[in-house]
C-alpha positions as CSV (number, residue, x, y, z in Angstrom):
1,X,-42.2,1.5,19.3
2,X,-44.1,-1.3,20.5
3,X,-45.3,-1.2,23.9
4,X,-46.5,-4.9,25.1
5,X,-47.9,-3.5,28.2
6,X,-50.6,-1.5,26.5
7,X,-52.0,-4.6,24.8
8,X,-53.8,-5.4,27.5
9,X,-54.6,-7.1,31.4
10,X,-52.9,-8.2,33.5
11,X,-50.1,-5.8,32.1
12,X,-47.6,-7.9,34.1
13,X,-48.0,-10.6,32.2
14,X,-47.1,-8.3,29.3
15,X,-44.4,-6.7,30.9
16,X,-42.9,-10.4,31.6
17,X,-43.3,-11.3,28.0
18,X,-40.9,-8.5,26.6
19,X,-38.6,-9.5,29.1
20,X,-38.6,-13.3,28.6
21,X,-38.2,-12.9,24.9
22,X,-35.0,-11.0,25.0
23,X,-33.6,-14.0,26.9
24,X,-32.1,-17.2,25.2
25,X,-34.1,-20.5,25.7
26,X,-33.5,-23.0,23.5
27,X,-33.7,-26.3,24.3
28,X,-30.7,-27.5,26.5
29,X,-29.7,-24.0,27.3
30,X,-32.4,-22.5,29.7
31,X,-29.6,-21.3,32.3
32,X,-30.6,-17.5,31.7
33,X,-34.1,-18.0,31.6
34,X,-34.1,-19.8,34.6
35,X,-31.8,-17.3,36.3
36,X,-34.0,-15.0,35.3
37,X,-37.2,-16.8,36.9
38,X,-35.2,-17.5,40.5
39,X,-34.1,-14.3,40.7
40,X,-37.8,-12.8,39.8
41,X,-39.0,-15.2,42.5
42,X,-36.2,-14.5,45.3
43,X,-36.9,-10.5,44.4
44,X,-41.1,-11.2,45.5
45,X,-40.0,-13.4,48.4
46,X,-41.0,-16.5,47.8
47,X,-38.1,-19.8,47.5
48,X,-36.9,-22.0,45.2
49,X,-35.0,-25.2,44.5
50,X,-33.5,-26.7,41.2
51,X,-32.7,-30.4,41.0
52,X,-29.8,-32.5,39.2
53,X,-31.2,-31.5,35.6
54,X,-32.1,-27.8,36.0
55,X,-35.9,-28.1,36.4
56,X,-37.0,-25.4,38.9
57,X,-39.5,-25.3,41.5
58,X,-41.1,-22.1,43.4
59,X,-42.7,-22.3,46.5
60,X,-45.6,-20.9,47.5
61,X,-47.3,-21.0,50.8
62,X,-50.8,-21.1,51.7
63,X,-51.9,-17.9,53.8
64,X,-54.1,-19.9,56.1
65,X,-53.8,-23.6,57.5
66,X,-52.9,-25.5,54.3
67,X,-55.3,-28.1,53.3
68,X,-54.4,-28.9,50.1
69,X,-51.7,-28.1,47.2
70,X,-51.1,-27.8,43.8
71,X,-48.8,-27.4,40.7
72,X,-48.8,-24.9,38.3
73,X,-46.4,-26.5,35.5
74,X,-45.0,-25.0,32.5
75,X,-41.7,-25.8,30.5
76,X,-38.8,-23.0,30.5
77,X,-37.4,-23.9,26.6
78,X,-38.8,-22.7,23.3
79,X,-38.6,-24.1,19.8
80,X,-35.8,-21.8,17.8
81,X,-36.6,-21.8,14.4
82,X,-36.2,-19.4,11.6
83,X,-36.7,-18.4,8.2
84,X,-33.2,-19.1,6.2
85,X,-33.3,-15.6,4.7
86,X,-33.0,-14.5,8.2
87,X,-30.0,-13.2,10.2
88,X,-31.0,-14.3,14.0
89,X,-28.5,-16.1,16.7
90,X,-30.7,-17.9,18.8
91,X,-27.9,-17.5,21.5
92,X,-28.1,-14.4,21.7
93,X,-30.3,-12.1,19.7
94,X,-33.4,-11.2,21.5
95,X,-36.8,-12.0,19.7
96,X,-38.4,-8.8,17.3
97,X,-41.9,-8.7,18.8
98,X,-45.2,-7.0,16.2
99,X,-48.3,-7.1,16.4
100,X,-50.9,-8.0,13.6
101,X,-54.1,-7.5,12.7
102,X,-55.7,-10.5,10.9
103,X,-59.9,-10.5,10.4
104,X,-60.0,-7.7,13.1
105,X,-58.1,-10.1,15.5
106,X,-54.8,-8.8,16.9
107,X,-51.4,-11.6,17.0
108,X,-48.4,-11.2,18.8
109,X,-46.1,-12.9,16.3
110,X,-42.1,-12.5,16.0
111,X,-40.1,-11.7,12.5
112,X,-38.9,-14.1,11.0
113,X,-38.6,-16.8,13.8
114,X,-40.7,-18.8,16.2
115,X,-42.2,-16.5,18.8
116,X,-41.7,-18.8,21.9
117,X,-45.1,-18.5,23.5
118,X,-44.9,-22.2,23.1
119,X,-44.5,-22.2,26.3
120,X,-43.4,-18.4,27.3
121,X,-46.9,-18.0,28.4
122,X,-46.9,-20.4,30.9
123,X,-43.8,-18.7,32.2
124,X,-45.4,-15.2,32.5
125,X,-48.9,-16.3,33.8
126,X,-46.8,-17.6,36.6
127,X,-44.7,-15.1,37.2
128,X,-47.7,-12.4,37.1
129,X,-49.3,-14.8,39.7
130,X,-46.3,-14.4,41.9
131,X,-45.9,-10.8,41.6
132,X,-50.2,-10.3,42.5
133,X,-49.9,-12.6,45.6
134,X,-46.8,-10.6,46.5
135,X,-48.5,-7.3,46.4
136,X,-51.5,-9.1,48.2
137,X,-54.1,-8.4,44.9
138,X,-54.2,-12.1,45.3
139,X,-54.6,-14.7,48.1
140,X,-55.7,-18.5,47.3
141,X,-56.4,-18.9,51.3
142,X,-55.5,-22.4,52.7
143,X,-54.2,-23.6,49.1
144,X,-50.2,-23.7,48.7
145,X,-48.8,-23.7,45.4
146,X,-45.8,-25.5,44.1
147,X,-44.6,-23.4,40.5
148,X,-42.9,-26.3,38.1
149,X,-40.6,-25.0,35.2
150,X,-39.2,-27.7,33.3
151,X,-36.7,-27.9,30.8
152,X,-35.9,-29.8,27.4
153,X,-39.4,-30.1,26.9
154,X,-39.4,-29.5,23.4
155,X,-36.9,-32.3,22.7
156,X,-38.3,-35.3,24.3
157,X,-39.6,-34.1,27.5
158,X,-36.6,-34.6,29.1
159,X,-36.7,-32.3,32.3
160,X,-40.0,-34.6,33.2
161,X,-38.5,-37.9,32.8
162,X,-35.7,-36.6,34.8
163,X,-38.2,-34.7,37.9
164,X,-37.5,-37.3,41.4
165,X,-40.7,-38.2,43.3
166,X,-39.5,-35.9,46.2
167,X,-38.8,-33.1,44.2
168,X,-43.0,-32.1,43.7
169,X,-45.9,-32.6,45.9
170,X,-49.0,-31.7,44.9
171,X,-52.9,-32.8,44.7
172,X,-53.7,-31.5,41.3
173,X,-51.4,-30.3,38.8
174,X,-52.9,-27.0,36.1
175,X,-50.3,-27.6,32.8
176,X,-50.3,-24.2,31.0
177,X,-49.1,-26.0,27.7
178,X,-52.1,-26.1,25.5
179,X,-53.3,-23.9,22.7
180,X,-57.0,-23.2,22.2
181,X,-58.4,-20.8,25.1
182,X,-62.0,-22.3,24.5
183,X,-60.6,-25.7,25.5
184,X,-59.3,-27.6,28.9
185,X,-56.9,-30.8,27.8
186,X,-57.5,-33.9,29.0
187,X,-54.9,-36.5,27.2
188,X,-52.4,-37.0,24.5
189,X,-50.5,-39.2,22.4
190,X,-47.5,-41.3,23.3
191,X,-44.2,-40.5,21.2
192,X,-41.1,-42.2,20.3
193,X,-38.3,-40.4,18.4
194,X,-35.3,-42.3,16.7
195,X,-32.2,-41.1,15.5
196,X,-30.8,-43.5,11.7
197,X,-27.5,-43.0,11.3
198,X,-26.6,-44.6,7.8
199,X,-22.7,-45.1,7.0
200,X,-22.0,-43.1,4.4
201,X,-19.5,-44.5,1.4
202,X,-18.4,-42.0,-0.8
203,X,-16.5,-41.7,-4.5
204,X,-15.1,-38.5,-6.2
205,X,-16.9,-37.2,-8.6
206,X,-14.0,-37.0,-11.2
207,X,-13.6,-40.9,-10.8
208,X,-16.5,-40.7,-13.8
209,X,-15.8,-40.7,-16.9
210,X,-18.4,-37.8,-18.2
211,X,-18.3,-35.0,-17.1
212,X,-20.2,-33.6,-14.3
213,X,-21.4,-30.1,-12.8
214,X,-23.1,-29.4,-9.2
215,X,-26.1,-27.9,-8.9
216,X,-27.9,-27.1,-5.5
217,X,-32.2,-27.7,-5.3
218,X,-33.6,-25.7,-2.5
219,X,-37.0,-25.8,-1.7
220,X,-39.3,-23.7,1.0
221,X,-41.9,-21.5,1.6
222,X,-43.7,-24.1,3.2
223,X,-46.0,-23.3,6.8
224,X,-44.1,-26.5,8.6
225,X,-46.1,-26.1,11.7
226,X,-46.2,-28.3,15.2
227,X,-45.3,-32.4,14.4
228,X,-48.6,-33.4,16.7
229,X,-51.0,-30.6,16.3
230,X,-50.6,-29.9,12.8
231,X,-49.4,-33.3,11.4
232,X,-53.7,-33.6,9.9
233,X,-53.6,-30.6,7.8
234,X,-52.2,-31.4,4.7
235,X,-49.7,-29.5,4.8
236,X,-45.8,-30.6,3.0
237,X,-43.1,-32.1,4.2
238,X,-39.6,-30.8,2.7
239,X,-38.1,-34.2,2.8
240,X,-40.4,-35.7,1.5
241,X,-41.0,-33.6,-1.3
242,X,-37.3,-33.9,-2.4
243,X,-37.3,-37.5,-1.6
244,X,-40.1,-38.0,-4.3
245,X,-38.4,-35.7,-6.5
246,X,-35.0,-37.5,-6.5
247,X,-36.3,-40.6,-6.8
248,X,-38.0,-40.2,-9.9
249,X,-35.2,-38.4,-11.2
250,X,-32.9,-41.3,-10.0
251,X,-34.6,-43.5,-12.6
252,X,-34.7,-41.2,-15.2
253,X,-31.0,-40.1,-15.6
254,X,-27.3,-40.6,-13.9
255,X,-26.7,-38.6,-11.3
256,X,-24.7,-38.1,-7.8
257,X,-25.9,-37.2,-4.5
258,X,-23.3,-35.0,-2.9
259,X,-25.2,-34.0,0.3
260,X,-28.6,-33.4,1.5
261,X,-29.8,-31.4,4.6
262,X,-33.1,-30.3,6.0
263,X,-35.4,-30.0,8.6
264,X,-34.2,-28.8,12.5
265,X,-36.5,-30.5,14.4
266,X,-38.3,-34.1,15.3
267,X,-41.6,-32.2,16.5
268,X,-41.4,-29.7,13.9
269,X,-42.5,-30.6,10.5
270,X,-39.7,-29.9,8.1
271,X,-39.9,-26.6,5.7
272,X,-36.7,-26.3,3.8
273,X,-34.2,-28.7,2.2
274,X,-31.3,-28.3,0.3
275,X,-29.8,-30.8,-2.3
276,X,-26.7,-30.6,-3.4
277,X,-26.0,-32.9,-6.4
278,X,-24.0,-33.7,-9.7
279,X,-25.7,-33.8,-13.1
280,X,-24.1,-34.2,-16.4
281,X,-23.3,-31.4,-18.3
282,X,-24.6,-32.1,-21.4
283,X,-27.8,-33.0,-20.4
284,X,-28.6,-30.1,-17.5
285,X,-30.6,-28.4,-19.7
286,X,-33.2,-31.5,-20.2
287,X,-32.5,-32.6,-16.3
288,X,-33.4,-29.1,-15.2
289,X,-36.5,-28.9,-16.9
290,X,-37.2,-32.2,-16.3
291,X,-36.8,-30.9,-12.6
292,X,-39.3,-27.8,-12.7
293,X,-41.9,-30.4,-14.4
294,X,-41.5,-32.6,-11.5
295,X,-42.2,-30.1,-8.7
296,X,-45.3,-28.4,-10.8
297,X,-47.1,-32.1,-10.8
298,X,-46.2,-32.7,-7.0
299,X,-47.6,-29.8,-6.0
300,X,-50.4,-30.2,-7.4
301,X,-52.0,-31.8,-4.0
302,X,-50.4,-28.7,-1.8
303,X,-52.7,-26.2,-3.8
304,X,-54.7,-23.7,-1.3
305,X,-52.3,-25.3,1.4
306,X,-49.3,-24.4,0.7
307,X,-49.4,-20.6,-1.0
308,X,-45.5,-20.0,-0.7
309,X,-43.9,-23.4,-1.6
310,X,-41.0,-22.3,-3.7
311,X,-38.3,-24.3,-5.9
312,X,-35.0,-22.8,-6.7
313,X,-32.4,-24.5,-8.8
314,X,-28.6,-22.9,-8.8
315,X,-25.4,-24.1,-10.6
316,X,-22.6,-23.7,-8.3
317,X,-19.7,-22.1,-10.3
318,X,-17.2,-22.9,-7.4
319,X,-18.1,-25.5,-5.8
320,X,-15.1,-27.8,-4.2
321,X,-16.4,-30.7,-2.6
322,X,-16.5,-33.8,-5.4
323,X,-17.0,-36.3,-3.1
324,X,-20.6,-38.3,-3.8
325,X,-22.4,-41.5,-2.5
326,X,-21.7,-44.5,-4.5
327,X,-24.8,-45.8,-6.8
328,X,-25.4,-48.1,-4.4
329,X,-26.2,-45.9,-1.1
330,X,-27.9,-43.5,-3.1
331,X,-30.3,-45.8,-4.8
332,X,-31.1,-47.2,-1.4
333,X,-31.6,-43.9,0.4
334,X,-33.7,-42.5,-2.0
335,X,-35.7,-45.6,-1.9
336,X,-36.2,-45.0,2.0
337,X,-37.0,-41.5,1.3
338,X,-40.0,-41.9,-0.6
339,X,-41.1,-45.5,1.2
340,X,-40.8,-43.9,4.7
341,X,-44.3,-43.4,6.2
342,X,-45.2,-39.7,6.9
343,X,-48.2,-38.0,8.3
344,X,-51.3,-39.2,9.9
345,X,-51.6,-43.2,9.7
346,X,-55.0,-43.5,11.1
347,X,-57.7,-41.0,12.8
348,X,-59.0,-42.2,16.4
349,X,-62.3,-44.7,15.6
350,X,-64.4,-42.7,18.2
351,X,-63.6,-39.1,18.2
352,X,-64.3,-36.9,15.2
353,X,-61.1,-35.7,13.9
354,X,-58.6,-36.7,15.8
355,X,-55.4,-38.7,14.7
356,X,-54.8,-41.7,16.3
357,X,-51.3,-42.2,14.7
358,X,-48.6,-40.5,12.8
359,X,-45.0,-39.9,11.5
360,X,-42.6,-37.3,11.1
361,X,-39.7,-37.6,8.7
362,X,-38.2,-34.4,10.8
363,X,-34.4,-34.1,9.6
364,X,-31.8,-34.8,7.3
365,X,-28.7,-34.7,8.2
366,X,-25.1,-35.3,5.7
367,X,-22.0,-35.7,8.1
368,X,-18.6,-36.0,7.5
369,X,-19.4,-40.5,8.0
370,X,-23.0,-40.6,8.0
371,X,-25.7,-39.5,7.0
372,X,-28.5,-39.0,9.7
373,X,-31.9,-39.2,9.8
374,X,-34.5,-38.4,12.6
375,X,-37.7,-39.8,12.8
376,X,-40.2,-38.7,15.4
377,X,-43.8,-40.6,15.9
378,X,-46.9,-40.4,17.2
379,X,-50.1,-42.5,18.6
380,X,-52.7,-42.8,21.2
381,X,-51.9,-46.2,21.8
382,X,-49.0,-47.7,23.4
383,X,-49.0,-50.6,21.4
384,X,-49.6,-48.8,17.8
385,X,-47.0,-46.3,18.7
386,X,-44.6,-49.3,18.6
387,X,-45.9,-51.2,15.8
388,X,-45.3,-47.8,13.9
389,X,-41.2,-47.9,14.5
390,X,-41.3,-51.2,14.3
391,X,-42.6,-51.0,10.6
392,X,-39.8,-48.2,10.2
393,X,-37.7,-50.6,11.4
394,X,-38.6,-53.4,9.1
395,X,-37.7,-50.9,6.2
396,X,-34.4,-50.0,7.3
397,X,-33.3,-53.5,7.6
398,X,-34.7,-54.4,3.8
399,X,-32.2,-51.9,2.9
400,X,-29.4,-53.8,3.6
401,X,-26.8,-50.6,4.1
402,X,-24.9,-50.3,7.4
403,X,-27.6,-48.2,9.8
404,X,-26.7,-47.2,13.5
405,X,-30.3,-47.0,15.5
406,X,-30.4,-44.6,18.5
407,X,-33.7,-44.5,20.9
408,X,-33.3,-40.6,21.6
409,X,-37.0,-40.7,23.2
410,X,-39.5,-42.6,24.4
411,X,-43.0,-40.3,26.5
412,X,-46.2,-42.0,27.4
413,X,-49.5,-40.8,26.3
414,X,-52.2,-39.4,29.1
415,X,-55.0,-41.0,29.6
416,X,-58.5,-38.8,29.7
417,X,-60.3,-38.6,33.0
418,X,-63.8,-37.7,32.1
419,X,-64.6,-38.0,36.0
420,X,-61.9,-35.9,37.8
421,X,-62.8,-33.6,39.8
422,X,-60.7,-31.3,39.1
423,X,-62.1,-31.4,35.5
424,X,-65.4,-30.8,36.7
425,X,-64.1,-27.7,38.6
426,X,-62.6,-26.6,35.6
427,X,-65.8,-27.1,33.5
428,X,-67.9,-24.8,36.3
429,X,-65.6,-22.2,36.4
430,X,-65.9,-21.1,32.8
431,X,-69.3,-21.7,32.0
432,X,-70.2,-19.3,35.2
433,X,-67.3,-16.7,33.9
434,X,-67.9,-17.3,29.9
435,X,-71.7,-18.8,30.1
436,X,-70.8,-21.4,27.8
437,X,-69.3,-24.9,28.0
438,X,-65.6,-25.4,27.5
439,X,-64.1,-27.7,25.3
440,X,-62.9,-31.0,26.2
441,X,-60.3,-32.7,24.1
442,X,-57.5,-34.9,23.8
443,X,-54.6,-33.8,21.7
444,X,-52.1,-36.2,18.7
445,X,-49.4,-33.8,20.5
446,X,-46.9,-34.9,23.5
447,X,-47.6,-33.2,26.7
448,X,-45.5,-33.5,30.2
449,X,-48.9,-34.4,31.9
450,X,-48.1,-37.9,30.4
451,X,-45.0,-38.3,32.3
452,X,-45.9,-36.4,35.2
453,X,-49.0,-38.6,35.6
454,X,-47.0,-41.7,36.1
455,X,-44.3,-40.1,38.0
456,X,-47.2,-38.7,40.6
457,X,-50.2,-40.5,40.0
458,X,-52.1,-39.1,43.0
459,X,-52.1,-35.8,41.0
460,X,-55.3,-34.8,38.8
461,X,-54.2,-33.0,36.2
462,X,-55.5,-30.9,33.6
463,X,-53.9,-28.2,30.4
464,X,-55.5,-25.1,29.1
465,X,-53.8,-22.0,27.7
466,X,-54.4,-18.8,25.3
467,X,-54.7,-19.6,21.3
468,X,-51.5,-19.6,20.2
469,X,-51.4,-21.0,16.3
470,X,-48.3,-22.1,13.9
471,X,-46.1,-23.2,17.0
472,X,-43.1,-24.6,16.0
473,X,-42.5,-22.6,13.0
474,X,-42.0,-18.9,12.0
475,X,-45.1,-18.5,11.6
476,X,-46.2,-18.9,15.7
477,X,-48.2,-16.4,16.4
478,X,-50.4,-15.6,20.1
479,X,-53.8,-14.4,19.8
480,X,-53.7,-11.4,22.3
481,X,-57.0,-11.0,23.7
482,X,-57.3,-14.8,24.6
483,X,-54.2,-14.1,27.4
484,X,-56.7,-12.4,29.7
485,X,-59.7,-14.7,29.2
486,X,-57.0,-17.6,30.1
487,X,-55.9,-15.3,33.1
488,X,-59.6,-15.0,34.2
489,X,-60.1,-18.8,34.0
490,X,-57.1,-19.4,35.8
491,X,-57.1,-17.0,39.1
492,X,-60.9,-17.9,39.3
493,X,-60.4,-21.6,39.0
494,X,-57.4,-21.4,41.6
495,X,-60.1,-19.7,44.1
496,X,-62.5,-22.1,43.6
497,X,-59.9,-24.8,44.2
498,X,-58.8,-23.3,47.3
């Protein structure tokens, strides 16, 4: 049986991890997690106040006279996805933790389903820091600590937007939300996320006058992967894969859409669709193959990306629902489909590597009225991150169906401060504990420090964490030995700072 404790120091943080992954924390339902956390926190002595929206602050204070403060922020919700071949309720169902060796590296990963270090860790580094200062292994002097959890991080940031000025104080703010223990964060991109609701007009089937059989087109095996972080690395995008393969199937034979669904998230790149459509029987034989010879050209620019990206085709012998879009709304969503811009859009002029802009086709969505499509995107710019929707936009209204817009989100970027102190700080700490320079980047990824920034602009801020790789996806997986070099940078870098 696996025993987190024994993978290595602190062994609190360990021993918090097992615990915070048997609770639920989705997005917009972090009451037990947070329960959790002010009861851990009453338990060591130290207070705590939620506001209006459920974000949570614990107080710390300063042994001495205090002369300054700070925040140690991390966000209390977790990305819940899973693999569809596996049973797991989110609500309920406490994550199945293993280890794995990979090129004599051991990962903490989950089976099956996201792992939720995005951001669990934060949650245990601070609660190990609690638990230390209680037993009095640790004392940061004249520096008082305010501990941030925020919720609904992972769907638009939302326990940020929602923090009051005189709910935090603080003169520098540490965000445990980054990925890469070799690097300190900086900045980040801007986001907006839309929600397309297009009206959905539908026939019966057996209105036609040939007849028809349904047929469902799955495809997935693919990595998916973080929205921001990963959109640069080639990897597919289930809706879009389907939407190229309808299309040109569209043009090449009669056919119905009867529904179409995939993808969970905005900031998750999409892994799995489902299709579920009428073709004529007579002709499924030449469709179908038609189908298979499709996918094996598309994937074509997937190869040594994409291992596991599967296509299954299944004729549904009792299938009830008949009812399909008309010719006209499916010609028009398919043409969407394959127009709508996906990806990286443009890499940042001066810094090597880094994308500037981007798109995510995220989900797909058939309702009972609608059908609903989210769009989530990406830039470093303000302005660009507009002119991206707004070239969305233009698209949608060439289509000329009935389309309900919803703004669900709308985060500012974070600018770099290449002369903060704090940064400097930072920088001295780990070349004296690692003898080597850290890392300093900016990330195509949203980040609270954006928000928070503005909210408290007095604030410094900075983001580093342990290597944590495939967030947002299955595949999520923590690299173990980087938890205690992050633990060493932190506690160090808080003694410095006090």
């Amino acid at each position: 049986m696996l025993n987190l404790k024994d993978l290595g120091q602190p062994s609190e943080f360990w021993d918090y991890f097992e615990k915070v992954s048997q609770i639920p924390r989705c997005s917009e339902h972090e009451e037990k997690i947070r329960m959790f956390i002010m009861e851990e926190a009453e338990r060591l002595g130290f207070k705590s106040k939620s506001d209006s929206v459920g974000n949570l602050v614990v107080i710390v204070p300063a042994k001495s006279k205090q002369k300054s403060r700070g925040v140690l922020q991390c966000h209390m919700d977790m990305v819940c996805e899973k693999n569809s071949s596996v049973t797991h309720d989110f609500s309920k169902d406490p994550l199945k933790l293993k280890v794995e060796e990979i090129e004599n590296d051991k990962w903490l990963t989950a089976e099956g389903t996201t792992l939720g270090a995005d951001n669990g860790v934060g949650i245990c580094y601070i609660l190990t820091l609690l638990k230390k200062i209680h037993k009095g292994e640790l004392n940061f002097d004249s520096l008082g600590l305010n501990m941030l959890f925020t919720v609904d991080e992972e769907q638009g940031l939302r326990g940020a937007f929602n923090i009051e000025k005189e709910f935090l104080d603080g003169d520098f703010l540490i965000n445990l939300d980054s990925e890469e223990d070799n690097a300190v964060t900086i900045g980040c991109a801007g986001g907006l996320v839309h929600f397309v609701e297009i009206k959905r007009n539908t026939i019966e089937v057996n209105q036609q006058n040939e007849e028809f059989i349904p047929i469902k087109i799955f495809i997935s095996g693919l990595l998916g992967g973080h929205s921001g972080v990963d959109i640069h690395l080639g990897r597919g995008n289930a809706l879009k894969i389907i939407g190229q393969l309808l299309w040109k199937l569209n043009i090449r034979y009669p056919f119905h859409i009867c529904s179409l669904d995939g993808g969970n998230r905005t900031n998750a790149i999409p892994r799995e669709v489902t299709a579920i459509l009428y073709i004529k029987k007579n002709s499924s034989s030449e469709i179908l193959s038609y189908i298979e010879t499709l996918f094996t050209k598309i994937k074509v620019i997937f190869d040594g990306i994409e291992p596991d990206l599967n296509l299954s085709i299944e004729k549904l012998e009792d299938y009830t629902n008949n009812k399909i879009l008309n010719k006209n709304i499916q010609d028009t969503l398919l043409n969407i489909m394959y127009l709508l811009p996906n990806g990286p859009l443009s890499m940042h002029p001066r810094i090597d590597g880094l994308v500037f802009s981007s798109s995510n086709f995220g989900t797909i969505t058939t309702r009972d009225n609608d059908i609903e499509i989210k769009i989530s995107q990406r830039s470093l710019s303000e302005y660009f991150k507009v002119v991206l929707w707004e070239k969305t936009k233009a698209l949608l209204d060439l289509s000329g169906l009935e389309i309900n817009i919803i703004k669900d989100s709308d985060y500012p970027g974070w600018t770099p401060n290449f002369q903060s102190k704090l940064l400097k700080k930072c920088k001295e700490t780990y070349k004296e504990i690692f003898n080597e320079d850290i890392d300093i980047k900016a990330i195509h990824a949203g980040l609270e420090c954006g928000i928070l920034k503005k909210k408290f602009p007095q604030m410094e801020m900075i983001s580093f964490g342990p290597t944590n790789e495939g967030a947002h996806s299955p595949d999520e997986r923590l690299l173990i030995k980087s938890v205690t070099k992050v633990w060493k940078l932190l506690i160090s870098l808080l003694r410095k700072l006090s």
